[in-house]
C-alpha positions as CSV (number, residue, x, y, z in Angstrom):
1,X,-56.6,-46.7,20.0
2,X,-55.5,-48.8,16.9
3,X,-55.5,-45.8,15.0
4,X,-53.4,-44.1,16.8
5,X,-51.0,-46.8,17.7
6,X,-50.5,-47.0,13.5
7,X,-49.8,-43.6,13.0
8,X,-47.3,-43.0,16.4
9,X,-45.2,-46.2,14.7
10,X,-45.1,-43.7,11.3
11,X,-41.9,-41.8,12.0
12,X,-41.0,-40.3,8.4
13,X,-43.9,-38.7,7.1
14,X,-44.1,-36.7,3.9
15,X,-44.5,-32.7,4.7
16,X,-46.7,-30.3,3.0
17,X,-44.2,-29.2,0.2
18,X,-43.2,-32.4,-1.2
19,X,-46.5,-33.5,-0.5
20,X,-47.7,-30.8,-3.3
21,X,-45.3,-32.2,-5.8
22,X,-46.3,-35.7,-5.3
23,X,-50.5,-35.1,-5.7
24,X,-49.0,-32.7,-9.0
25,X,-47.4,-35.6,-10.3
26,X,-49.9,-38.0,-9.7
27,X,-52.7,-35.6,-11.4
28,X,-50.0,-33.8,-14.0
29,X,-47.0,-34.2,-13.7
30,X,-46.0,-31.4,-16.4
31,X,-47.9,-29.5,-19.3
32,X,-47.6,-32.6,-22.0
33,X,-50.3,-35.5,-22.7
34,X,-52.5,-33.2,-23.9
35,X,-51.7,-31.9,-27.3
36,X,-54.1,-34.5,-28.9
37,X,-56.7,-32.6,-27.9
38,X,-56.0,-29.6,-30.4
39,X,-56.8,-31.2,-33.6
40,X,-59.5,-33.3,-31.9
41,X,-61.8,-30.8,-30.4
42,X,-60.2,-27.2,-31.9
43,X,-58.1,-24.6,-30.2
44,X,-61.0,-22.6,-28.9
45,X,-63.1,-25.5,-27.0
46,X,-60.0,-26.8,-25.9
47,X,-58.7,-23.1,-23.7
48,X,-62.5,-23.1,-22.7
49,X,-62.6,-26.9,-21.8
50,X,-59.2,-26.5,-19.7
51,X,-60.9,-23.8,-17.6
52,X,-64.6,-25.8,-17.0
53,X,-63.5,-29.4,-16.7
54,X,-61.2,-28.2,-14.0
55,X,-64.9,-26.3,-12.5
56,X,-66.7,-28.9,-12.6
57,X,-64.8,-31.8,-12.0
58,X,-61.2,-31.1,-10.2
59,X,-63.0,-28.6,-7.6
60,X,-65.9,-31.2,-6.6
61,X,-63.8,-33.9,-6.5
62,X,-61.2,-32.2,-4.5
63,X,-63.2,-30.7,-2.1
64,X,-65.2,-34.2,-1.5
65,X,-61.5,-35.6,-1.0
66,X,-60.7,-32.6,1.1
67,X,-63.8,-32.8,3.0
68,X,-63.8,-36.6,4.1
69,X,-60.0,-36.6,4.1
70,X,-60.0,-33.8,7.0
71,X,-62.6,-35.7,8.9
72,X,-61.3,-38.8,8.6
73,X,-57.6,-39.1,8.2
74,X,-57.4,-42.7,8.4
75,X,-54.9,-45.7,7.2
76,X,-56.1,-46.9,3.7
77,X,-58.2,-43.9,2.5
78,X,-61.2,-44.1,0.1
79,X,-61.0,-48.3,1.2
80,X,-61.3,-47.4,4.4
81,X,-64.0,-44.7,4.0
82,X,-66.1,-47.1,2.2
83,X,-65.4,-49.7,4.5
84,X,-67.3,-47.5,7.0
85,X,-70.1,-46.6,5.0
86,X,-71.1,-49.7,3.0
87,X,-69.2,-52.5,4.4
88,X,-66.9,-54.9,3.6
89,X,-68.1,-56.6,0.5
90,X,-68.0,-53.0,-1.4
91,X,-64.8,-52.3,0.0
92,X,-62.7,-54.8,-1.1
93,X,-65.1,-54.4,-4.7
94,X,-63.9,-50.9,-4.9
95,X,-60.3,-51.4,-3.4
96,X,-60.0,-54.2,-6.2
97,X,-61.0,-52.3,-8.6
98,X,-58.9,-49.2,-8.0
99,X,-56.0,-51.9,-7.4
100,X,-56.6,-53.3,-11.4
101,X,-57.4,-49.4,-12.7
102,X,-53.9,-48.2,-10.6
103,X,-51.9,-50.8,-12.2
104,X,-53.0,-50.3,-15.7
105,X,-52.3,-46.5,-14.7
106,X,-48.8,-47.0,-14.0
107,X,-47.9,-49.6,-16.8
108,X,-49.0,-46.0,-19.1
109,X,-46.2,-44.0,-18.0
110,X,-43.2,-46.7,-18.9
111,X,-44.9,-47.0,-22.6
112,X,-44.7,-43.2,-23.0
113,X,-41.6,-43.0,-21.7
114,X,-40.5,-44.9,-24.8
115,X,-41.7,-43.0,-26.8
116,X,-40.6,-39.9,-25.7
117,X,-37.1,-42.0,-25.7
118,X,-37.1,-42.0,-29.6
119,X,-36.7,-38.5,-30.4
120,X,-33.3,-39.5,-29.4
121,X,-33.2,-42.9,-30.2
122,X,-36.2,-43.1,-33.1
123,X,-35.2,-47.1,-33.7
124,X,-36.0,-48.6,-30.8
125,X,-37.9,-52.1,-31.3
126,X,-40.4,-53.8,-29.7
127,X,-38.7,-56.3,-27.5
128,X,-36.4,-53.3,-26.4
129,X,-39.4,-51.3,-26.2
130,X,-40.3,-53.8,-23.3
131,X,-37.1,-54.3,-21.5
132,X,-36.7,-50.4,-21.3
133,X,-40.0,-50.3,-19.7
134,X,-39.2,-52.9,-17.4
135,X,-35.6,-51.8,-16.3
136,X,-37.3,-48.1,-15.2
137,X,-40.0,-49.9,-13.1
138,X,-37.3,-52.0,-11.5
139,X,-35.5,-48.6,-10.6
140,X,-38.5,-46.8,-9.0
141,X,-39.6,-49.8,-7.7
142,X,-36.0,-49.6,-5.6
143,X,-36.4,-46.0,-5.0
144,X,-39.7,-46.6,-3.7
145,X,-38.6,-49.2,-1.3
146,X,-36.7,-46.4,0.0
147,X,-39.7,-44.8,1.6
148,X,-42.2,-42.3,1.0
149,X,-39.6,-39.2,2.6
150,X,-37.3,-40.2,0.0
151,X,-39.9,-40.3,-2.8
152,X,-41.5,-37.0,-1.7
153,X,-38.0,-35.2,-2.3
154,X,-37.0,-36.7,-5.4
155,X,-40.5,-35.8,-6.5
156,X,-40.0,-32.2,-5.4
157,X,-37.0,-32.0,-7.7
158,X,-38.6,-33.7,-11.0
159,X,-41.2,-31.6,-10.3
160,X,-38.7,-28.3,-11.0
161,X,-36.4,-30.4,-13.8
162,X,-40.1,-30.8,-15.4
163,X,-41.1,-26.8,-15.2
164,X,-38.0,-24.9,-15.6
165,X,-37.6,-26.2,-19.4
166,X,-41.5,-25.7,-20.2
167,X,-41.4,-21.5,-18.6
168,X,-38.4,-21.2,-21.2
169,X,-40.9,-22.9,-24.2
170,X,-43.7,-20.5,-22.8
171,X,-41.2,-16.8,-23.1
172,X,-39.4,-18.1,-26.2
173,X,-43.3,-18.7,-28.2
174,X,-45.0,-15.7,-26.4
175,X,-41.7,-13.7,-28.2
176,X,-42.1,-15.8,-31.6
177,X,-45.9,-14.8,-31.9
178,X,-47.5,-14.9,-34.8
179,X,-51.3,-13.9,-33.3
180,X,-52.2,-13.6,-29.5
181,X,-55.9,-14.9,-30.2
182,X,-55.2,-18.6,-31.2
183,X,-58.8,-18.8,-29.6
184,X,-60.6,-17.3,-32.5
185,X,-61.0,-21.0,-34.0
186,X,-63.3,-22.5,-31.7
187,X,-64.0,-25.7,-32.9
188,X,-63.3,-27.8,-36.4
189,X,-63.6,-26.2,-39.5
190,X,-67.6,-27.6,-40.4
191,X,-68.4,-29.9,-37.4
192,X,-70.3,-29.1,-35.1
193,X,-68.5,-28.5,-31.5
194,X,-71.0,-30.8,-29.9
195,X,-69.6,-33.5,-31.6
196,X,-66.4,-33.1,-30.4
197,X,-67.3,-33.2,-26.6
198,X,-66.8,-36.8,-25.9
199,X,-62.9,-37.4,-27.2
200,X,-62.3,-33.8,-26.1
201,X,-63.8,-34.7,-22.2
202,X,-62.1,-37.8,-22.2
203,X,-58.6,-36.4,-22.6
204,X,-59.0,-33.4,-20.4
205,X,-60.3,-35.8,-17.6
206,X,-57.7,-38.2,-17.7
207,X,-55.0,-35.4,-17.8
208,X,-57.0,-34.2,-14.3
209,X,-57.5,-37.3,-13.1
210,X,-56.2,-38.8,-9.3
211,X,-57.0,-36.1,-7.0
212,X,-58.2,-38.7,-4.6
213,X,-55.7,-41.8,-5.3
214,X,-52.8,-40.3,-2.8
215,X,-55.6,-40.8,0.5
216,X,-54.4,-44.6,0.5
217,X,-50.7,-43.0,2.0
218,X,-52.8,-40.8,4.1
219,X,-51.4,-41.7,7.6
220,X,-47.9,-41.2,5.9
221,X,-48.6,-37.5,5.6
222,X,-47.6,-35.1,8.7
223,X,-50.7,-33.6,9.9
224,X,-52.8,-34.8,7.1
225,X,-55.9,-33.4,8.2
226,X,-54.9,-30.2,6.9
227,X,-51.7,-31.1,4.4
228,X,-53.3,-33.4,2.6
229,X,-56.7,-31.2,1.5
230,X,-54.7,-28.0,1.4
231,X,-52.3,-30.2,-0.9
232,X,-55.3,-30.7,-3.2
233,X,-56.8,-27.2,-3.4
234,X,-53.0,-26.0,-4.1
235,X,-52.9,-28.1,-7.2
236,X,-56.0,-27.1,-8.9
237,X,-55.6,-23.4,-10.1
238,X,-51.6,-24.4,-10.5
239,X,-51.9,-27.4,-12.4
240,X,-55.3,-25.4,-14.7
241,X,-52.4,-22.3,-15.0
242,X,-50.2,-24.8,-16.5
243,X,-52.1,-26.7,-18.9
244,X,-53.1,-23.2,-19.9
245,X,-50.8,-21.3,-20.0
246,X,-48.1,-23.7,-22.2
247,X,-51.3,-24.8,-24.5
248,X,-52.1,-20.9,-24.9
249,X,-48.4,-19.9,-25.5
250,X,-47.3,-22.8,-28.3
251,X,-50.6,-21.8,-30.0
252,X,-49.7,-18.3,-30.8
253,X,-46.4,-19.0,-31.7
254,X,-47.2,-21.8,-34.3
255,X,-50.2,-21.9,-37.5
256,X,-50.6,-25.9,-37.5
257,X,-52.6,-27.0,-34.6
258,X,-55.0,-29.7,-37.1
259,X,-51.5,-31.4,-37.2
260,X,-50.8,-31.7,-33.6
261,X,-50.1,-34.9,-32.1
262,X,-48.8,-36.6,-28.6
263,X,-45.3,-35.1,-28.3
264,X,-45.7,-31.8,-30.5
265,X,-44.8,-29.7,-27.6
266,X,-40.8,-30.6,-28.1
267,X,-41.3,-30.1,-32.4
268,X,-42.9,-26.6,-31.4
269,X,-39.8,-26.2,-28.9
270,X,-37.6,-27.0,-32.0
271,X,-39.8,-24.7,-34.3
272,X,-39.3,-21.7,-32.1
273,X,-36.5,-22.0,-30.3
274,X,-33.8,-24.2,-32.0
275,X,-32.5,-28.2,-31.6
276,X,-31.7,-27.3,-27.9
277,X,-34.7,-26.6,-26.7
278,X,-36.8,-29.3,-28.5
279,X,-34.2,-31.6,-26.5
280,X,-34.8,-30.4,-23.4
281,X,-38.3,-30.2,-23.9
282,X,-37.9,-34.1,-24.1
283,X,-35.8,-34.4,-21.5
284,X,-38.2,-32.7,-19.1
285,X,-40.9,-34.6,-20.3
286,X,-39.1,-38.1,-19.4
287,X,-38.2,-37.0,-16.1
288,X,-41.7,-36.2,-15.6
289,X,-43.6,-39.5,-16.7
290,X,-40.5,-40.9,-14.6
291,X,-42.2,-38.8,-11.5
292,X,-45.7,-40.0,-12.7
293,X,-44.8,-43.7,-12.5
294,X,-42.7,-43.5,-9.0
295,X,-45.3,-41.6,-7.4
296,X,-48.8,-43.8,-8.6
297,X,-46.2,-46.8,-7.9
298,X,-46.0,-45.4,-4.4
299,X,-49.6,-45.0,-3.4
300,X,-50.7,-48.3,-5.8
301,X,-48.3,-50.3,-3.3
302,X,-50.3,-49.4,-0.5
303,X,-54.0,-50.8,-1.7
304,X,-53.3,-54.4,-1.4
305,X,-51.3,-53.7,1.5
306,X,-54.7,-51.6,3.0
307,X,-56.7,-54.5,1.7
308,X,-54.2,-57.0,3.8
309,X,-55.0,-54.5,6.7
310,X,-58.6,-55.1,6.6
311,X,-57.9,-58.8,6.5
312,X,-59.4,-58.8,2.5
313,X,-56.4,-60.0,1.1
314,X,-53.3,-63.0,2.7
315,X,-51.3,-61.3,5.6
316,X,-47.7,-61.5,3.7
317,X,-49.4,-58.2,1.6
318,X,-49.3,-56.2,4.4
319,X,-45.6,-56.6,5.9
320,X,-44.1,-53.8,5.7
321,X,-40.3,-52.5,6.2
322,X,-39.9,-51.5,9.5
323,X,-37.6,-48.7,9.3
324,X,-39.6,-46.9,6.9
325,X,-43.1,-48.4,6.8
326,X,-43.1,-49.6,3.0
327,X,-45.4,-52.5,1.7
328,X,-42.4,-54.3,0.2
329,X,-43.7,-57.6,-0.9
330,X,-47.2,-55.6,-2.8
331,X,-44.5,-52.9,-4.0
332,X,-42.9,-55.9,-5.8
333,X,-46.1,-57.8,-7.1
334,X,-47.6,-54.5,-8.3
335,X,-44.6,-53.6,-10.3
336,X,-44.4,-57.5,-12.0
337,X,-48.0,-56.8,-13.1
338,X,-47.4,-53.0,-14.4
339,X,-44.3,-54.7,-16.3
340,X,-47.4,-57.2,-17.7
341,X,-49.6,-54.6,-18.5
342,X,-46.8,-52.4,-20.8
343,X,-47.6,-55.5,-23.9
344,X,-50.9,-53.9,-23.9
345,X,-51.6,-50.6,-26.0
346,X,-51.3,-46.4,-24.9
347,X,-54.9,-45.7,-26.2
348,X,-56.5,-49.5,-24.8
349,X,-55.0,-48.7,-21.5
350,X,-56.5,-45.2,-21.0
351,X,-59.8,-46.4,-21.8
352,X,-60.0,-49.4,-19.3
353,X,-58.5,-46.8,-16.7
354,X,-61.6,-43.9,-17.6
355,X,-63.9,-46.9,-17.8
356,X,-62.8,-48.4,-14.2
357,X,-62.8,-45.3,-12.7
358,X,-66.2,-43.9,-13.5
359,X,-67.5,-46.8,-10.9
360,X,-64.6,-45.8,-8.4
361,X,-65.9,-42.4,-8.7
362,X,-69.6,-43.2,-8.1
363,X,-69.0,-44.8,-5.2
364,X,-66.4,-42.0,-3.9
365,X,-69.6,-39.7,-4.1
366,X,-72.2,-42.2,-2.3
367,X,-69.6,-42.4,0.4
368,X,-69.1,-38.4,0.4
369,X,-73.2,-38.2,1.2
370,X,-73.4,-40.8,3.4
371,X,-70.6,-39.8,5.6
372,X,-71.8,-35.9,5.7
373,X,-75.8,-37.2,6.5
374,X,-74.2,-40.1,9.0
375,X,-71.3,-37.9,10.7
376,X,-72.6,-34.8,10.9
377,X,-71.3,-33.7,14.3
378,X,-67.5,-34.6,13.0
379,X,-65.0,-31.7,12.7
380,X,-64.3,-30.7,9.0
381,X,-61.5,-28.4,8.7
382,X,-62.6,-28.0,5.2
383,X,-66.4,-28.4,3.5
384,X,-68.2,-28.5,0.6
385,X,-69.7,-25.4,0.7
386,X,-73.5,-25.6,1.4
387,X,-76.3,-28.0,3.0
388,X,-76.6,-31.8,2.3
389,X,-78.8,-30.9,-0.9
390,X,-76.4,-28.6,-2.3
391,X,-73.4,-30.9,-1.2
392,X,-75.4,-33.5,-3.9
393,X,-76.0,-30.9,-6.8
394,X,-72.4,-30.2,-6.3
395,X,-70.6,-33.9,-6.3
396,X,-72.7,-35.0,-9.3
397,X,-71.5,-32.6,-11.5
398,X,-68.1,-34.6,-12.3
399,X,-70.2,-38.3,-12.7
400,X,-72.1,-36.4,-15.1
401,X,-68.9,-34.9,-16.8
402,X,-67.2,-38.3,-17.0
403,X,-70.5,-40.2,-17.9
404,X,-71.2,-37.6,-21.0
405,X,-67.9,-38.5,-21.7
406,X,-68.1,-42.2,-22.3
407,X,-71.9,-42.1,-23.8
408,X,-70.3,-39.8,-26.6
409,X,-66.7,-42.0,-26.8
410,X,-68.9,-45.5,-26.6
411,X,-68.8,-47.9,-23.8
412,X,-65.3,-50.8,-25.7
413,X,-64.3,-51.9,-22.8
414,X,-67.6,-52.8,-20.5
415,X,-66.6,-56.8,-20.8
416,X,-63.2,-56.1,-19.3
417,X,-65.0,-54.3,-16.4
418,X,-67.6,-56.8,-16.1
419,X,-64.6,-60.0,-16.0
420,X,-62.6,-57.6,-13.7
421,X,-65.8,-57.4,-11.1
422,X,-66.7,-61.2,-11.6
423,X,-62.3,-61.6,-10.7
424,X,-63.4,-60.0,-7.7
425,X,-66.4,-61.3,-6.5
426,X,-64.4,-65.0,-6.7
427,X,-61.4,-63.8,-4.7
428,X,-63.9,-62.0,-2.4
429,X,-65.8,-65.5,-1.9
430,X,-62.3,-67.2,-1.3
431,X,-61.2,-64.7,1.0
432,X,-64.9,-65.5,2.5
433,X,-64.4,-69.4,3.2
434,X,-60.5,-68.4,4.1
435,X,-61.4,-66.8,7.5
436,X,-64.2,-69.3,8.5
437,X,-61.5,-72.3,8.0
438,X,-58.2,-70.6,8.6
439,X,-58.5,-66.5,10.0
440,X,-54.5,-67.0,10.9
441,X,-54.0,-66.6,7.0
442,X,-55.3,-63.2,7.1
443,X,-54.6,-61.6,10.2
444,X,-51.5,-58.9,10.5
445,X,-49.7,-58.8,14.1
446,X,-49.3,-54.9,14.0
C-alpha cells in the first residue's frame, strides 16, 4: 500500500530514452578515460580486454541488476533490496558505504574537467583549479534541483554533443590509416602479459563501472520493471562498440601508443585531422564529464534521502520538493562534500572508489542469491539465465574479476575502508540510541 502510495505521488518520471542516456553516462559517458590503458597493458590485450571485461563483468552484473530490479522495483534500490534480505544493520553498512564511494565518484569528474579545461586554458592554478570545480557542481547541483525529467533530457543531448565529434575522429583516422591490425602488438615489448593484468583490469572496470548505482531513482523511472533492465542490457554492446570502436580507429591511424596518456584522444584528433577537430574533441569530452557529474549527482542525492526513508538517517534528509520529488537538502550536502573531496588526487580517488565498491559488489551478489532461493515464486520479466547453481557460477565471475584486480594492483587504501566502516558503525549506533529516546527525529510524514 505504501509502495504504491510513493510511486502514484511520482508524476514526472524519466522514460525509456533518456533513461538510456542517463545509465550511459553514469557507466561511460563517451569513448575517453581510457587511453591510459594503451601503454599500460599493450594494444592487443587492451581490444581483447574491452571485449571480456564487458563478458564477464558488465553482463553478470547487469542481468543481476536487471533480474532483481524487475522483481522488485522498489524506492531506494540495492538499499532497499538488502534491507530485505539481511536487515537493517547491513543496509545502512552498505547504503553508507556506497553514499562515501558515490561521493568520491562525483568529486572525479569536476577534477577532470579541469583538466580537460587546459588544452584551452593550459595555466590554470590550483586555487582556480578548485573554484572551477566548485562553480560546475553549484550549476548541476541547480539543474538537478530541477528534477529528474529535466536531467534525463539534458542528458539525452550531452549524450549526442559527446558522440557526434568522436564518429567524425573515428572516419577521419580509419581514412588516415597507417595499418588496420594495430592488434598485432599484444602486450609490452619483453613483459610478460600477465603482469599487466592488474592496472590493465582496474581501468577497464572503472570505465564499466555503475550499472547498478541508477536503481536508488528506481520509482522515478516510468514502468521500471521493464525500462530500467532493458536500459541496462541496451548499454552494454553500445557502450563495448564504443570503447572499441574509437580505441581500434585512433590506433590505426597513429604509430605511438607507448606514449599515450589521459587525454591523447584530442592530440590524435589534432594529429589526423587538424586544430579543429582536437578542439572539439575537447569540447565533447567536457560536456561529457559535465553529464557524468550531473547524472551520479542525481542518483547519489537520493541514498541519504533512501537512508532517511528507512528511518537510518535524521528526517530533514528525506524532504523532498514537492513539485518534482527532488531530495533538496541531501542534493545540497552531497555536493558541499564532492566540492571537499576535489583537494584530494585523480588516481587516490579512483582507488578508494574500486576499493569501496568491491564490498558494495559482494554484497549486491549475496543479495542476488538470496532473493532468487527466498522469492522464487516472484515474476521476473528478465533472469539470469539458468538454475540457482548456475545463477552463482555466473554472479561470481565479476568479484573474481575485480578481486584479481586489486591482488595484482595491492590493497593502499584498506585503512580508509576500514575508518570509513568503523564512521559507520558509530553513526549506526547513534542512529540506534536516537529511536529508543526520540523516534520523532527520524520519522518522515509521507
Amino acid at each position: 500500500m505504501e509502495n504504491n502510495k510513493i510511486k502514484k505521488s511520482y508524476t514526472r518520471k524519466i522514460e525509456l530514452a533518456a533513461l538510456i542516456s542517463v545509465i550511459f553516462a553514469i557507466v561511460c559517458g563517451g569513448p575517453y578515460g581510457i587511453e591510459e590503458a594503451i601503454p599500460a597493458i599493450g594494444p592487443g590485450l587492451t581490444l581483447l580486454l574491452l571485449f571480456i571485461v564487458p563478458l564477464f563483468w558488465s553482463l553478470p552484473i547487469s542481468f543481476i541488476t536487471a533480474e532483481i530490479s524487475s522483481a522488485f522495483p522498489q524506492r531506494g534500490g540495492y538499499i532497499t533490496w538488502i534491507k530485505n534480505s539481511f536487515g537493517d544493520f547491513w543496509s545502512f553498512q552498505i547504503g553508507w558505504l556506497s553514499l562515501v564511494r558515490s561521493i568520491v565518484e562525483t568529486a572525479l569528474y569536476p577534477i577532470l574537467f579541469v583538466d580537460y579545461l587546459k588544452y584551452f586554458y593550459p595555466y590554470i592554478n590550483k586555487h582556480n583549479s578548485l573554484l572551477i570545480c566548485i562553480g560546475i557542481v553549484a550549476v548541476f547541483t541547480l539543474l538537478n534541483l530541477l528534477g529528474i525529467k529535466v536531467m534525463g533530457f539534458s542528458s539525452l543531448i550531452m549524450t549526442f554533443i559527446v558522440l557526434i565529434p568522436f564518429a567524425i575522429l573515428v572516419v577521419i583516422s580509419f581514412f588516415k590509416a597507417r595499418t588496420f591490425l594495430p592488434f598485432l602488438t599484444f602486450s609490452l615489448p619483453g613483459k610478460p602479459w600477465t603482469n599487466c593484468l592488474g592496472i590493465g583490469m582496474l581501468i577497464l572496470i572503472w570505465n564499466y563501472n555503475g550499472w547498478e548505482d541508477f536503481s536508488t531513482c528506481i520509482t522515478e523511472v516510468k514502468n521500471p520493471a521493464k525500462n530500467f533492465p532493458l536500459a541496462i542490457l541496451i548499454n552494454i554492446p553500445l557502450i563495448s562498440m564504443i570503447y572499441a570502436v574509437t580505441i581500434y580507429a585512433c590506433l590505426c591511424a597513429t604509430s605511438n601508443w607507448q606514449n599515450w596518456k589521459s587525454g591523447q584522444f584530442s592530440l590524435i584528433a589534432r594529429e589526423v585531422g587538424g586544430s579543429w577537430l582536437g578542439a572539439l574533441i575537447v569540447i565533447a569530452i567536457l560536456f561529457g564529464l559535465l553529464n557524468q557529474l550531473s547524472t551520479i549527482l542525481l542518483y547519489t542525492s537520493r541514498i541519504p534521502s533512501t537512508l532517511a526513508h528507512h528511518k537510518f538517517l535524521p528526517r530533514f534528509l528525506g524532504y523532498l520538493i514537492r513539485k518534482n520529488r527532488v531530495p533538496w537538502i541531501s542534493l545540497i550536502i552531497c555536493s558541499a562534500l564532492i566540492c571537499f573531496f576535489c583537494l584530494f588526487s585523480f588516481k587516490g580517488l579512483i582507488e578508494i572508489d574500486i576499493f569501496l565498491y568491491s564490498f558494495l559488489l559482494l554484497f549486491e551478489i549475496m543479495t542476488f542469491l538470496k532473493l532468487r532461493k527466498t522469492n522464487p515464486e516472484k515474476q521476473r520479466l528478465i533472469k539470469v539465465p539458468g538454475n540457482n547453481t548456475i545463477a552463482f557460477i555466473i554472479s561470481l565471475l565479476p568479484f573474481t574479476l575485480l578481486a584479481t584486480a586489486l591482488y595484482n594492483n595491492g590493497f593502499n587504501y584498506l585503512n580508509i575502508f576500514i575508518l570509513t566502516f568503523i564512521l559507520g558503525l558509530i553513526i549506526w549506533m547513534v542512529s540506534e540510541k536516537v529511536k529508543t529516546y526520540n523516534p520523532s527525529i527520524l520519522t518522515i510524514t509521507e
